[in-house]
PANUVEX-472761 format. One line per field, with one value per residue: residue number from 1; residue in three letters; x negated, y negated, z of N, C-alpha, C in turn. Coordinates in Angstrom, 2 decimals. Atoms other than C-alpha are relative to their C-alpha. Example, Ala and Ser with C-alpha at 12.3 -4.5 7.8 and 13.67 -1.06 7.14 Angstrom:
// PANUVEX-472761
i 1|2
aa ALA|SER
n.xx -0.89|0.82
n.yy 1.19|1.19
n.zz 0.00|-0.06
ca.xx -12.30|-13.67
ca.yy 4.50|1.06
ca.zz 7.80|7.14
c.xx -0.90|0.77
c.yy -1.20|-1.09
c.zz 0.00|0.73
// end
This chain:
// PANUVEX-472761
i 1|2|3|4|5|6|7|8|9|10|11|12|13|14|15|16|17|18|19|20|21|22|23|24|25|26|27|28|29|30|31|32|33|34|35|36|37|38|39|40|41|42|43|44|45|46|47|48|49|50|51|52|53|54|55|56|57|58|59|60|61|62|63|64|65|66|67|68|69|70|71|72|73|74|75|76|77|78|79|80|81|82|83|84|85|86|87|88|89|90|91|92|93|94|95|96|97|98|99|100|101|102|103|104|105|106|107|108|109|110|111|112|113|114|115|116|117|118|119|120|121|122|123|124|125|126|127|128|129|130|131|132|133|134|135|136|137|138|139|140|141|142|143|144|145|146|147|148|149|150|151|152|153|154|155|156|157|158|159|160|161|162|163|164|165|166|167|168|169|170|171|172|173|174|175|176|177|178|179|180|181|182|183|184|185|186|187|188|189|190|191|192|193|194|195|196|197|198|199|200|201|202|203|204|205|206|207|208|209|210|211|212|213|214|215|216|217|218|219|220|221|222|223|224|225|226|227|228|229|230|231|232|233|234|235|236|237|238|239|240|241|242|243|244|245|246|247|248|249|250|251|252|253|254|255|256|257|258|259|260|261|262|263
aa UNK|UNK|UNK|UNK|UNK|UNK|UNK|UNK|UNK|UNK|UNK|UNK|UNK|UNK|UNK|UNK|UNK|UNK|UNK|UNK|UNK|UNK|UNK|UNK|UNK|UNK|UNK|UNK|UNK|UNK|UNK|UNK|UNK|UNK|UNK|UNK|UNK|UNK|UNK|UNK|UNK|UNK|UNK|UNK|UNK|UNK|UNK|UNK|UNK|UNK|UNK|UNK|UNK|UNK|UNK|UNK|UNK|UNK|UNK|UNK|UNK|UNK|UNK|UNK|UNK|UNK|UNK|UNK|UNK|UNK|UNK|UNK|UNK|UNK|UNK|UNK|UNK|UNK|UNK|UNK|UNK|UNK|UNK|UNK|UNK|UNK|UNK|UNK|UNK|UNK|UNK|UNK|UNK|UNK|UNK|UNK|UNK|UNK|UNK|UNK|UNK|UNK|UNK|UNK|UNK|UNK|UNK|UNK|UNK|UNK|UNK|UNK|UNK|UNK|UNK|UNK|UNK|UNK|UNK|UNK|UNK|UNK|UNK|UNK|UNK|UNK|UNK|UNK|UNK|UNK|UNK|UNK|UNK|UNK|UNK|UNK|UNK|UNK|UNK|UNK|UNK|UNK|UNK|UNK|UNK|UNK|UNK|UNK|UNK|UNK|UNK|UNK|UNK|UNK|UNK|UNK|UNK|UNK|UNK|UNK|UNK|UNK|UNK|UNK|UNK|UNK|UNK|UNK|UNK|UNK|UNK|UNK|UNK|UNK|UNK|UNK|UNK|UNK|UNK|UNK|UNK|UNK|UNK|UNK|UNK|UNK|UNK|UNK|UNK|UNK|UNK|UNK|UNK|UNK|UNK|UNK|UNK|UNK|UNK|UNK|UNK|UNK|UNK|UNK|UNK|UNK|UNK|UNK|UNK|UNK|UNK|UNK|UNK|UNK|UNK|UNK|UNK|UNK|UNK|UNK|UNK|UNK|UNK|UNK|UNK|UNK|UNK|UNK|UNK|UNK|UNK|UNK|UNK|UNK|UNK|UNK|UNK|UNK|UNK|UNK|UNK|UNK|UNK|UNK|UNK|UNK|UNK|UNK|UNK|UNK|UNK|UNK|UNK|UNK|UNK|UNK|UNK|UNK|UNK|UNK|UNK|UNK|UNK
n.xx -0.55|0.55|-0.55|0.20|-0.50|1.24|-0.57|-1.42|-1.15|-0.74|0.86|0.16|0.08|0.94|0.78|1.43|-0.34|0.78|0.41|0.69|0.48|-0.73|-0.53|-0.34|-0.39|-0.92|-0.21|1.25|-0.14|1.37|0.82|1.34|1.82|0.01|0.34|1.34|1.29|-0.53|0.14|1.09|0.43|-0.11|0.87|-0.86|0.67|-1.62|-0.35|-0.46|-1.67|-0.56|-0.69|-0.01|-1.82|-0.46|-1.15|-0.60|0.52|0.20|1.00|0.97|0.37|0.21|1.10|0.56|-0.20|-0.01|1.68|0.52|-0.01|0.49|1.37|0.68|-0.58|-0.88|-2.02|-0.83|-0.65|-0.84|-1.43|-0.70|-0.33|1.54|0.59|-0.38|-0.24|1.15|0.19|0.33|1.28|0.75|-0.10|0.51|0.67|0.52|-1.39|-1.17|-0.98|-1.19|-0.66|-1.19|0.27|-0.14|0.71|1.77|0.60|0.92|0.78|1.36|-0.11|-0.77|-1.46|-0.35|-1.79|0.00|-1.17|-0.62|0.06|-1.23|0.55|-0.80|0.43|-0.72|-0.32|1.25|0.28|0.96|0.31|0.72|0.65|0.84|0.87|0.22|0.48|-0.02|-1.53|0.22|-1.18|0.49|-1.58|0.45|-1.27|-1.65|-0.94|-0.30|0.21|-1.86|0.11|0.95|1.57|0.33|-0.03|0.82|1.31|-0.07|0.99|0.49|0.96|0.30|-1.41|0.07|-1.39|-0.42|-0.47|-0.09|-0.10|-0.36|-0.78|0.04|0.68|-0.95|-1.24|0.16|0.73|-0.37|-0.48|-1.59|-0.69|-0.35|1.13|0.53|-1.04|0.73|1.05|-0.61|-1.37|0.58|1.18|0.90|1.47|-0.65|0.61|1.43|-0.96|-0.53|1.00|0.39|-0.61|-0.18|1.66|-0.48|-0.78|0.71|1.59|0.04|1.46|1.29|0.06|1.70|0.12|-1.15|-0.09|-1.17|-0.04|-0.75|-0.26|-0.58|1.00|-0.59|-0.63|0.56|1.59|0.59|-0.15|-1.70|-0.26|1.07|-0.12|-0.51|0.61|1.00|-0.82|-0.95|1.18|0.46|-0.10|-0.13|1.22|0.96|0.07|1.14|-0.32|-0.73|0.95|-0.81|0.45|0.37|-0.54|1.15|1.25|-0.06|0.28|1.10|-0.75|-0.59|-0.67|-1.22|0.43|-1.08|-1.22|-1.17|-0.90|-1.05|-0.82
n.yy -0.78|-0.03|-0.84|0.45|-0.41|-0.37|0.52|0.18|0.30|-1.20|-0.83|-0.97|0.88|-0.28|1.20|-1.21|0.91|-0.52|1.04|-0.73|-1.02|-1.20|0.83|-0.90|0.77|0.02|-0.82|0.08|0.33|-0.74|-1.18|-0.05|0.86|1.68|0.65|-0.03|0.87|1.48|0.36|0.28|1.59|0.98|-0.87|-0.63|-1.32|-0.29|-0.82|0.69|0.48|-0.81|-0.39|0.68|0.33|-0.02|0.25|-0.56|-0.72|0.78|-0.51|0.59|0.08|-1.15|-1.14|-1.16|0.06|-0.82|-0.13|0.35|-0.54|-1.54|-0.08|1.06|-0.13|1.92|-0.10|1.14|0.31|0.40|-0.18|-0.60|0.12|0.06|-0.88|-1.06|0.57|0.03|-0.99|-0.61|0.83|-0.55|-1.24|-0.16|0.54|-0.56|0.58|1.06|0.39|0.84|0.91|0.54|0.87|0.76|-0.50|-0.05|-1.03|0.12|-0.73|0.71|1.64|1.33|0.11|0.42|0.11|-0.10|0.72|-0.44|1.32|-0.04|-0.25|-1.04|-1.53|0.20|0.88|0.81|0.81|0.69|-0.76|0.98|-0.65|0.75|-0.65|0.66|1.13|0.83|-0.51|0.32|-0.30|-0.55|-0.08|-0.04|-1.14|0.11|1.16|1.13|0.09|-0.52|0.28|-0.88|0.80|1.29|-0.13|-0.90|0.52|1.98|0.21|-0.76|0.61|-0.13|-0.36|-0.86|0.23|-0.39|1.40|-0.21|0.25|2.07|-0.27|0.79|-1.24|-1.13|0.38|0.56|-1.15|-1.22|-0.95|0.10|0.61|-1.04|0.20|1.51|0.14|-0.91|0.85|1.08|-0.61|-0.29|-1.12|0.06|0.76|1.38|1.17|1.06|1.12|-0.77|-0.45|1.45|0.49|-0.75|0.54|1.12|0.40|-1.22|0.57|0.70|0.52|-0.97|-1.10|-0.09|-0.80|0.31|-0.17|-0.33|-1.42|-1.02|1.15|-0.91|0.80|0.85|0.78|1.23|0.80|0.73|1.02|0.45|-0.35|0.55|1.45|-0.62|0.12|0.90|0.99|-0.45|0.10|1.39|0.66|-0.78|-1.12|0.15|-0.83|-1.38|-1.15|-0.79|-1.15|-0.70|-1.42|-0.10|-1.36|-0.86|-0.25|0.31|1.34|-0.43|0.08|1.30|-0.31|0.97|-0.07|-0.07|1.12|-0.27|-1.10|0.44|-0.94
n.zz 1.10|1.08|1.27|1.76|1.34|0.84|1.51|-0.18|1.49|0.40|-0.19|-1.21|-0.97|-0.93|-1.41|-1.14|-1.03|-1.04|-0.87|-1.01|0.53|0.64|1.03|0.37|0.70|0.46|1.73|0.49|1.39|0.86|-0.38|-0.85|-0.06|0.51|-1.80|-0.42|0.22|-0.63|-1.06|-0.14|0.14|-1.35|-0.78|-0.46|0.32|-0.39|-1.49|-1.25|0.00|-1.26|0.23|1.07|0.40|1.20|-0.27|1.25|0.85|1.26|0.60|-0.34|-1.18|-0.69|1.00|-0.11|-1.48|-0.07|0.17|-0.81|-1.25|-0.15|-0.35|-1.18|-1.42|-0.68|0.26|1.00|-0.51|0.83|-0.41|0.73|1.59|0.88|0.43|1.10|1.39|-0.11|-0.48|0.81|0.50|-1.58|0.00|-0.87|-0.59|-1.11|-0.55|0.56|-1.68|0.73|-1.14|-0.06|-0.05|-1.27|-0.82|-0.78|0.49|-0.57|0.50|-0.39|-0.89|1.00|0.05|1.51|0.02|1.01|0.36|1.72|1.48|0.62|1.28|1.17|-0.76|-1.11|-1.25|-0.08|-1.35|-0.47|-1.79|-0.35|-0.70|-0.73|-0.78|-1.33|-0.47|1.61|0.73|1.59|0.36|1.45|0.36|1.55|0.61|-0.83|0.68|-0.75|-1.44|-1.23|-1.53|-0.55|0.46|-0.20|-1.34|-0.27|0.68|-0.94|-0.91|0.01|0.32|1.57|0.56|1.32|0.40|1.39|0.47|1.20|1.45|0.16|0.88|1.10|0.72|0.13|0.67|1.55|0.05|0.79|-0.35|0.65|-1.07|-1.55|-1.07|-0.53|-1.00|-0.87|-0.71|-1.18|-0.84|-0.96|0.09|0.66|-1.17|-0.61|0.79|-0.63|-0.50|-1.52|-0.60|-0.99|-1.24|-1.05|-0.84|-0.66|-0.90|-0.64|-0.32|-1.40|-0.34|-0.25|1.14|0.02|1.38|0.72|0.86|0.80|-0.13|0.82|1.50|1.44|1.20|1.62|-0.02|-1.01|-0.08|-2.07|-0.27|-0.26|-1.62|-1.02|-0.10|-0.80|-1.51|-0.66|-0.19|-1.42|-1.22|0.20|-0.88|-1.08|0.06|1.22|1.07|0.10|-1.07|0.58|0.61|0.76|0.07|1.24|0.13|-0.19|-1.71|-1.02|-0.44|-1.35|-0.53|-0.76|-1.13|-0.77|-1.39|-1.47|0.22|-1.01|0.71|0.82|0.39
ca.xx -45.51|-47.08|-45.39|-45.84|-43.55|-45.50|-43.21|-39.72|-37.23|-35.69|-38.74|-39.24|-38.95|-40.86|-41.50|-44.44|-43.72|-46.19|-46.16|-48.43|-49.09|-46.47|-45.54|-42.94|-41.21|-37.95|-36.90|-39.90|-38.83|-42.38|-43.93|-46.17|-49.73|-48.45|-47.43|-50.39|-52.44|-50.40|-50.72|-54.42|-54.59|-53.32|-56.20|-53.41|-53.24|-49.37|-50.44|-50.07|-46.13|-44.10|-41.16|-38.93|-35.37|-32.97|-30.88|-29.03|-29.47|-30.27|-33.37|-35.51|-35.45|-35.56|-37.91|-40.53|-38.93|-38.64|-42.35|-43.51|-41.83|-42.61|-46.04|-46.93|-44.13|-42.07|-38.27|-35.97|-33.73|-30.32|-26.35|-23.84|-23.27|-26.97|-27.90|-24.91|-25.12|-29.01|-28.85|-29.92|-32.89|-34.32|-34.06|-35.47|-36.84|-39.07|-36.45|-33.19|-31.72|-28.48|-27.23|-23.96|-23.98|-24.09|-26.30|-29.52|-31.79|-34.50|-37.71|-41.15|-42.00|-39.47|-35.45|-34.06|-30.23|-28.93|-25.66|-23.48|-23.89|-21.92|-23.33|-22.21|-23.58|-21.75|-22.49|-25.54|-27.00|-29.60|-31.78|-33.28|-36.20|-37.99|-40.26|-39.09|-41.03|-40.44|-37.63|-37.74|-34.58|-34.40|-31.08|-31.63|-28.83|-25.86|-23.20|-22.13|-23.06|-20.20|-20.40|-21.51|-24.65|-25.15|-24.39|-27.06|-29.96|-29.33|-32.47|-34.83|-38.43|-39.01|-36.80|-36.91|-34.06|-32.53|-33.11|-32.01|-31.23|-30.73|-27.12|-27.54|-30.56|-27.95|-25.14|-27.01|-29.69|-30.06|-28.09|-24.53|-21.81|-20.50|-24.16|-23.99|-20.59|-21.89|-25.16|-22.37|-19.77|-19.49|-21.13|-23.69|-26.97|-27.08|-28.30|-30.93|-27.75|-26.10|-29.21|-30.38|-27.44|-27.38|-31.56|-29.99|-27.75|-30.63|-33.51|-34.38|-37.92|-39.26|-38.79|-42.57|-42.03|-39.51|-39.87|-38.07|-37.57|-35.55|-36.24|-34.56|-37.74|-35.13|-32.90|-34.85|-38.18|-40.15|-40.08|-36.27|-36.09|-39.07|-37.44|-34.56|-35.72|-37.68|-34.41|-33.06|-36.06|-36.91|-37.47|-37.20|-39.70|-43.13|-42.83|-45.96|-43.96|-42.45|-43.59|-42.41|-42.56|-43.76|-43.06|-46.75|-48.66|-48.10|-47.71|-50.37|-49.62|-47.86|-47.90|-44.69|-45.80|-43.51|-40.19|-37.65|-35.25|-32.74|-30.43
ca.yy -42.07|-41.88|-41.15|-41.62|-41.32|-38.79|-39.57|-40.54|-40.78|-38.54|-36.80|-35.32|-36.63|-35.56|-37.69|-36.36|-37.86|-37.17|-37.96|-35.98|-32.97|-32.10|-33.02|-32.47|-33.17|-34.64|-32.37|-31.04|-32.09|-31.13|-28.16|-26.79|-27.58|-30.81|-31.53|-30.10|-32.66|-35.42|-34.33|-34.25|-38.01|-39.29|-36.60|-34.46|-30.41|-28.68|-26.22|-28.69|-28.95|-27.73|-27.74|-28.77|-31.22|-31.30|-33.64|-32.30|-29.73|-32.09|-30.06|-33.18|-32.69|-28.96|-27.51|-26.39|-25.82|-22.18|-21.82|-23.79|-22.30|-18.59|-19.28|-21.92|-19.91|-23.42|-23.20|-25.05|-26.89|-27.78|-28.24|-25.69|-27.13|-27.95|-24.54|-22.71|-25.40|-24.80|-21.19|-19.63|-21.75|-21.43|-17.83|-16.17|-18.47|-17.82|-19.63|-20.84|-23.02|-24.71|-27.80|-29.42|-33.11|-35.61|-33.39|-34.22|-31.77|-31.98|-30.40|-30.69|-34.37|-35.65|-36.03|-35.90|-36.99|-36.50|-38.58|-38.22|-40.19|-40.46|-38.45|-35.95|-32.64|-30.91|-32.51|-35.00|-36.35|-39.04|-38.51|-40.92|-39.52|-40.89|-39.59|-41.70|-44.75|-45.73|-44.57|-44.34|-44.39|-42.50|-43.39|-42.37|-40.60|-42.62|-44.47|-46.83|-48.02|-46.69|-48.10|-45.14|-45.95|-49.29|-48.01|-45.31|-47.39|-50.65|-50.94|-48.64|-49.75|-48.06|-47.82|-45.72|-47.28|-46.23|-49.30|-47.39|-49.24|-52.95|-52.67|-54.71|-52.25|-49.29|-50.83|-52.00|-48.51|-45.14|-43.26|-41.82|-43.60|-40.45|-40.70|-44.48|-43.64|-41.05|-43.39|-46.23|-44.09|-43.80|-40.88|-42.01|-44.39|-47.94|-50.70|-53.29|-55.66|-53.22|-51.87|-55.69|-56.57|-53.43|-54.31|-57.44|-56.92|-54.03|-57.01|-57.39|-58.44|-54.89|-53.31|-52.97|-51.04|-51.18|-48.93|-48.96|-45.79|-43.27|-46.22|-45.11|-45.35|-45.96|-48.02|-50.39|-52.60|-52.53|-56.08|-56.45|-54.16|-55.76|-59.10|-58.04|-57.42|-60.15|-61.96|-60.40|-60.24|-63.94|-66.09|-63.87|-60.92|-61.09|-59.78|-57.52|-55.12|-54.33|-51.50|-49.58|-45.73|-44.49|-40.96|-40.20|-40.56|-41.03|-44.58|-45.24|-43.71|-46.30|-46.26|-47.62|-48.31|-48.35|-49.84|-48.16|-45.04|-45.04|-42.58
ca.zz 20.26|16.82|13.13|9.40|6.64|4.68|1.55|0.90|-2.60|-4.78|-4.98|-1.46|2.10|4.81|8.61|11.25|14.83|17.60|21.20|23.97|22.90|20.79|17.29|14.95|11.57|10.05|6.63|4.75|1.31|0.08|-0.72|2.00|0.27|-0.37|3.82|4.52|2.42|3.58|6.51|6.39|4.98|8.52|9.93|10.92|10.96|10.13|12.76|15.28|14.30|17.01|15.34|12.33|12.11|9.34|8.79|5.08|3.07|-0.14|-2.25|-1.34|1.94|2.59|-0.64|1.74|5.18|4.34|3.92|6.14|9.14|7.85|7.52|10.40|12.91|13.31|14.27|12.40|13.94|12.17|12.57|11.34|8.11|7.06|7.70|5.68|3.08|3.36|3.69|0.24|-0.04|3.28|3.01|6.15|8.68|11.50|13.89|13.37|16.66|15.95|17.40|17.75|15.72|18.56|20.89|22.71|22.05|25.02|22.84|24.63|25.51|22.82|23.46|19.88|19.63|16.42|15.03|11.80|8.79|5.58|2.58|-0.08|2.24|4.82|7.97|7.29|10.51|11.64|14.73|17.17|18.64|21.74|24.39|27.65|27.22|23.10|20.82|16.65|14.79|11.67|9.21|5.58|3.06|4.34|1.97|4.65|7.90|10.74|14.07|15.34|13.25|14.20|18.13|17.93|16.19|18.87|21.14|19.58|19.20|15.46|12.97|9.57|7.48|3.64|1.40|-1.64|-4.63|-5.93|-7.40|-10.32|-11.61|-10.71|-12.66|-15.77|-15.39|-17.14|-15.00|-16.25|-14.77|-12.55|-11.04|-10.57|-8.78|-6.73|-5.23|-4.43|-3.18|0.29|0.30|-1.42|-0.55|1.22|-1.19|-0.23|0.59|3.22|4.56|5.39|7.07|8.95|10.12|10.79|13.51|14.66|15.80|19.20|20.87|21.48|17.90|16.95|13.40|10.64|7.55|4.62|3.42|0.56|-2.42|-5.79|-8.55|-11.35|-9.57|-7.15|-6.77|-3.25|-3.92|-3.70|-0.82|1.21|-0.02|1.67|4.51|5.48|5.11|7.90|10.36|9.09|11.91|14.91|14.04|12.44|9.22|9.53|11.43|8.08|5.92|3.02|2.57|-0.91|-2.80|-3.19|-0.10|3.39|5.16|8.09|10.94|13.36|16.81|19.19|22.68|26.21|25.93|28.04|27.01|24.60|25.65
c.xx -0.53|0.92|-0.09|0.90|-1.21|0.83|1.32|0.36|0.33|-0.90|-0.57|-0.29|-0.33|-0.82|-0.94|0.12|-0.70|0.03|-0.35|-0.67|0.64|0.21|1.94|0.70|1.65|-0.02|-1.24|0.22|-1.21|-0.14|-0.94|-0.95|0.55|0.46|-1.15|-0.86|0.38|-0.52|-1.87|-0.86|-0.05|-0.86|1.09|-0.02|1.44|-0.50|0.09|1.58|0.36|1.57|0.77|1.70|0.48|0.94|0.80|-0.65|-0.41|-1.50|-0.90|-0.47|0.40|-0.71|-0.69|0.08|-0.19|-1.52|-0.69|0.17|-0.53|-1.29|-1.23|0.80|0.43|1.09|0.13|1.09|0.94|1.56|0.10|0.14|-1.37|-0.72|0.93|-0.11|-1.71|-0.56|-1.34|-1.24|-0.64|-0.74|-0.87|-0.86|-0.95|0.54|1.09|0.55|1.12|0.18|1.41|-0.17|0.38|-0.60|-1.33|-0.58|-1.49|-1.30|-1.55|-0.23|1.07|1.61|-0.12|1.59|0.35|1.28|0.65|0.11|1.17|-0.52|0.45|-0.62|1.17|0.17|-1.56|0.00|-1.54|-0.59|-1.08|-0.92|-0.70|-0.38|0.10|0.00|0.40|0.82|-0.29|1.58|0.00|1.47|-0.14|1.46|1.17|0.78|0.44|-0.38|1.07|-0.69|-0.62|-1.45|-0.55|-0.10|-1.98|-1.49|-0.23|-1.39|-1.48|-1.25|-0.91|0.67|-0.72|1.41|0.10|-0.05|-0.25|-0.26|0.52|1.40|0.25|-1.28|0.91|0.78|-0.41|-1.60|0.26|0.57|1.68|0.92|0.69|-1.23|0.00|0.90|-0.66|-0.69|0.97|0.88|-0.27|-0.31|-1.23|-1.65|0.27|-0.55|-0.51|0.50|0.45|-1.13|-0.82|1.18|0.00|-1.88|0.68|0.64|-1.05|-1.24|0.07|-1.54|-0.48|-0.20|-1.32|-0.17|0.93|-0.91|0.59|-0.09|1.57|-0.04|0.19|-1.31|0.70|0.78|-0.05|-1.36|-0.06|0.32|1.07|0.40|-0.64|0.55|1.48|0.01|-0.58|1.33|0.51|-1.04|-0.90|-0.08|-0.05|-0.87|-1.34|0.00|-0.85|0.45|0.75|-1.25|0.93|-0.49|-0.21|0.07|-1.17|-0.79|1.28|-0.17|-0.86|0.66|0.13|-0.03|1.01|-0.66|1.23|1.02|0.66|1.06|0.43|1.04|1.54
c.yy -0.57|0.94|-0.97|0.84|0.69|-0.20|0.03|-0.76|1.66|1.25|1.29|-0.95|0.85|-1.01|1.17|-1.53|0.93|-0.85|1.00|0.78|0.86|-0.76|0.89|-0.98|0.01|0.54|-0.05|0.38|0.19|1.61|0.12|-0.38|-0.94|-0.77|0.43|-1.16|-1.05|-0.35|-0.45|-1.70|-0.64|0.91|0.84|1.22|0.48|0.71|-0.47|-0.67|0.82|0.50|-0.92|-0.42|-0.02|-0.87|0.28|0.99|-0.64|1.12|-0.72|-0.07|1.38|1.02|0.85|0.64|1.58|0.81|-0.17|0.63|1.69|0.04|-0.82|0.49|-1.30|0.54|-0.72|-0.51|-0.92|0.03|1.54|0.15|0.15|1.92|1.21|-1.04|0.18|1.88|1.08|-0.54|-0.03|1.28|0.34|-1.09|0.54|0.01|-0.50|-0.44|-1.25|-1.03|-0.75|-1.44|-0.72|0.48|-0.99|0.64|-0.76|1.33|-0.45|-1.22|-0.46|0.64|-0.51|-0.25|-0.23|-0.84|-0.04|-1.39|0.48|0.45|1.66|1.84|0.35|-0.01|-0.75|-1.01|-0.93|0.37|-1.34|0.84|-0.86|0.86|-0.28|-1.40|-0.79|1.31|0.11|0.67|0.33|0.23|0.10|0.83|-0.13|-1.05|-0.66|-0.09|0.11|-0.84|0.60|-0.56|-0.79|0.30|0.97|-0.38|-1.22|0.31|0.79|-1.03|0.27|0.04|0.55|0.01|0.57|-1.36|0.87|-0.28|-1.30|0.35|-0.93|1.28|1.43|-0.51|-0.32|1.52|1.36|1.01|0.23|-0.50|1.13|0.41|-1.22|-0.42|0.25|-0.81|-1.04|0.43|-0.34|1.16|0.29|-0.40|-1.18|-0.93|-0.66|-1.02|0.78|0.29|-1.24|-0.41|1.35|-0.43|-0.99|-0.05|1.33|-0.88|-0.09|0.04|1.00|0.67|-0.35|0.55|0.03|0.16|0.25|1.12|0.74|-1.28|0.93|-0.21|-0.65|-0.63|-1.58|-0.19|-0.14|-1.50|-0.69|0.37|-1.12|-1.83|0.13|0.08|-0.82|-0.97|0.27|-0.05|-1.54|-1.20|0.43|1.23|-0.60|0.99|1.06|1.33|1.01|1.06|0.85|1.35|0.17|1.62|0.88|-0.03|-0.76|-1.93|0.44|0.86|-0.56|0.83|-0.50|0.59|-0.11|-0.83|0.71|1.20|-0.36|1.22|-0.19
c.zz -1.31|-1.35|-0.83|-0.62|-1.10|-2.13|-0.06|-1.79|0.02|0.16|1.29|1.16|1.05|1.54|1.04|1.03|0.97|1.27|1.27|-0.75|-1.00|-1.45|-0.91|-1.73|0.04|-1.24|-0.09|-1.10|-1.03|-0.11|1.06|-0.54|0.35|1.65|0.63|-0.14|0.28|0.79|0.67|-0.55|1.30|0.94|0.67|-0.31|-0.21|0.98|1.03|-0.27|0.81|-0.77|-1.82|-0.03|-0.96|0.03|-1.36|-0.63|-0.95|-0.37|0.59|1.54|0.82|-0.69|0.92|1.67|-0.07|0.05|0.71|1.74|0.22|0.19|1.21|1.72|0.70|-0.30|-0.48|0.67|-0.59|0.73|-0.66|-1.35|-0.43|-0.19|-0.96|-1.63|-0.66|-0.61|-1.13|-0.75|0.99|0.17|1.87|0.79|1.37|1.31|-0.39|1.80|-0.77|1.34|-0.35|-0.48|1.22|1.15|0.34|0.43|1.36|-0.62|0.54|0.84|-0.77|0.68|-1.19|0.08|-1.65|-0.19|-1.16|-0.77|-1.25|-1.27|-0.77|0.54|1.10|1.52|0.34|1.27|-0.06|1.64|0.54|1.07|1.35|1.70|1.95|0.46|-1.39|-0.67|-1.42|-0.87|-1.55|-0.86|-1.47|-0.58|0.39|-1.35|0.38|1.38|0.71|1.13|0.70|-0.86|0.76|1.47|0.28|-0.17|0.94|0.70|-0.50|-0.75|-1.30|-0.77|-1.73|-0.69|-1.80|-0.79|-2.04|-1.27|0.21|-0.97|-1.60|-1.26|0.25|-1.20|-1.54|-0.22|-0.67|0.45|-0.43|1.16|1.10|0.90|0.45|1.14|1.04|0.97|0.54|0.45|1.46|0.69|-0.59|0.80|0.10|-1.45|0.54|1.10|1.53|0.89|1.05|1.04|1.12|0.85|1.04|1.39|1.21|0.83|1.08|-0.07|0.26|-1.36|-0.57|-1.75|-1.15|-1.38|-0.81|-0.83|-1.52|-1.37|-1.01|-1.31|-1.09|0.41|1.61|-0.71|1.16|-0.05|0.38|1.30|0.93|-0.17|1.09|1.41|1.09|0.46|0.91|1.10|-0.12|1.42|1.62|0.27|-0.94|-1.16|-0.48|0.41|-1.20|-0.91|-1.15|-0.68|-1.72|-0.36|-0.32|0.77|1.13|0.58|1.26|1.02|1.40|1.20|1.21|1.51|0.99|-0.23|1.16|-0.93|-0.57|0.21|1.14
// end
């Protein structure tokens, strides 16, 4: 199994996960050109998307889903809530297939299981995708880590985590204080601090990948995140394994080899 973060913040978020013959994305927070040319950095084509997940309605992560599926003929594949909270911005899709949060969605070669998170939409989910042999856990747009979280992300040999914001640049930053609530609510996003201890208790000896993912431009530094991080995978992982997604291009794209299911 093969995927790249083709870009992630406020700006627009967009994942591409391939494994056989099939591919597909998480949200497509871009405009179509613009996953197109992403997609063509990692030599990639959208017409080889099979399909498309959602996990929130948020703008950044459903601008060009409506586009993309009318003109590429890709279902969309969403809860209840995402697609009425979604609805009037979507407008006509080419598919709509609904799923129940907490399902496992057998699509192609991939089993996708989706799981509920904690954010200001109405019914934002995470999804752990994996093919059989290797797993990739994808947890972005949550204001606290639940149990469930932490249960659903255990063993999985990629991981695609939220390392938001450094709360010290929130708290002393240009945002008004009913936005600074908002981001630490818990419905908000994780901070660098939560996000590490949640890695933390996520390490075992097969996890192969670990990107950090949804950074705030005005209220983080990669360096805080990625420092962060290291502190938690310090001693027990090689730190190369880390990686941090960016809001104008695509990260390489990674590939996770044979581990064992996750479901």
């Amino acid at each position: 199994m093969r995927f790249s973060v083709l870009g992630s913040g406020s700006r627009g978020n967009c994942v591409y996960i391939e494994s056989g013959y099939s591919a597909i994305l998480i949200d497509a927070g871009f405009s179509g050109k613009e996953i197109a040319n992403r997609l063509a950095i990692i030599d990639r084509d959208i017409g080889s998307v099979d399909a498309i997940f959602l996990t929130h309605e948020h703008h950044d992560h459903i601008c060009g889903v409506g586009v993309v599926s009318r003109r590429c003929k890709i279902p969309v594949y969403a809860n209840e809530g995402t697609f009425q909270g979604a609805d009037k911005r979507l407008k006509k899709l080419f598919k709509r297939d609904e799923f129940q949060t907490g399902d496992s969605i057998a699509f192609n070669d991939f089993h996708i299981r989706s799981f509920a998170v904690s954010h200001d939409t109405n019914d934002p989910v995470g999804f752990i995708v994996g093919n059989g042999r290797s797993s990739l856990g994808f947890c972005t747009d949550t204001g606290i880590v639940s149990r469930l979280i932490g249960h659903r992300l255990e063993g999985c040999n990629a991981l695609i985590l939220e390392f938001n914001h450094d709360p010290d640049l929130l708290m002393n930053g240009p945002y008004p204080p009913a936005l600074k609530q908002r981001v630490r609510s818990n419905q908000g996003h994780l901070s660098n601090g939560d996000a590490a201890c949640l890695l933390d208790t996520l390490i075992h000896e097969r996890l192969q990948r670990i990107v950090l993912a949804h950074l705030s431009e005005t209220n983080n530094l990669p360096a805080l995140a990625y420092g962060e991080a290291v502190g938690a995978v310090r001693s027990r992982l090689d730190e190369n394994i880390l990686d941090i997604s960016q809001p104008d291009k695509p990260t390489s794209l990674f590939e996770i080899s044979e581990c064992g299911p996750h479901f």
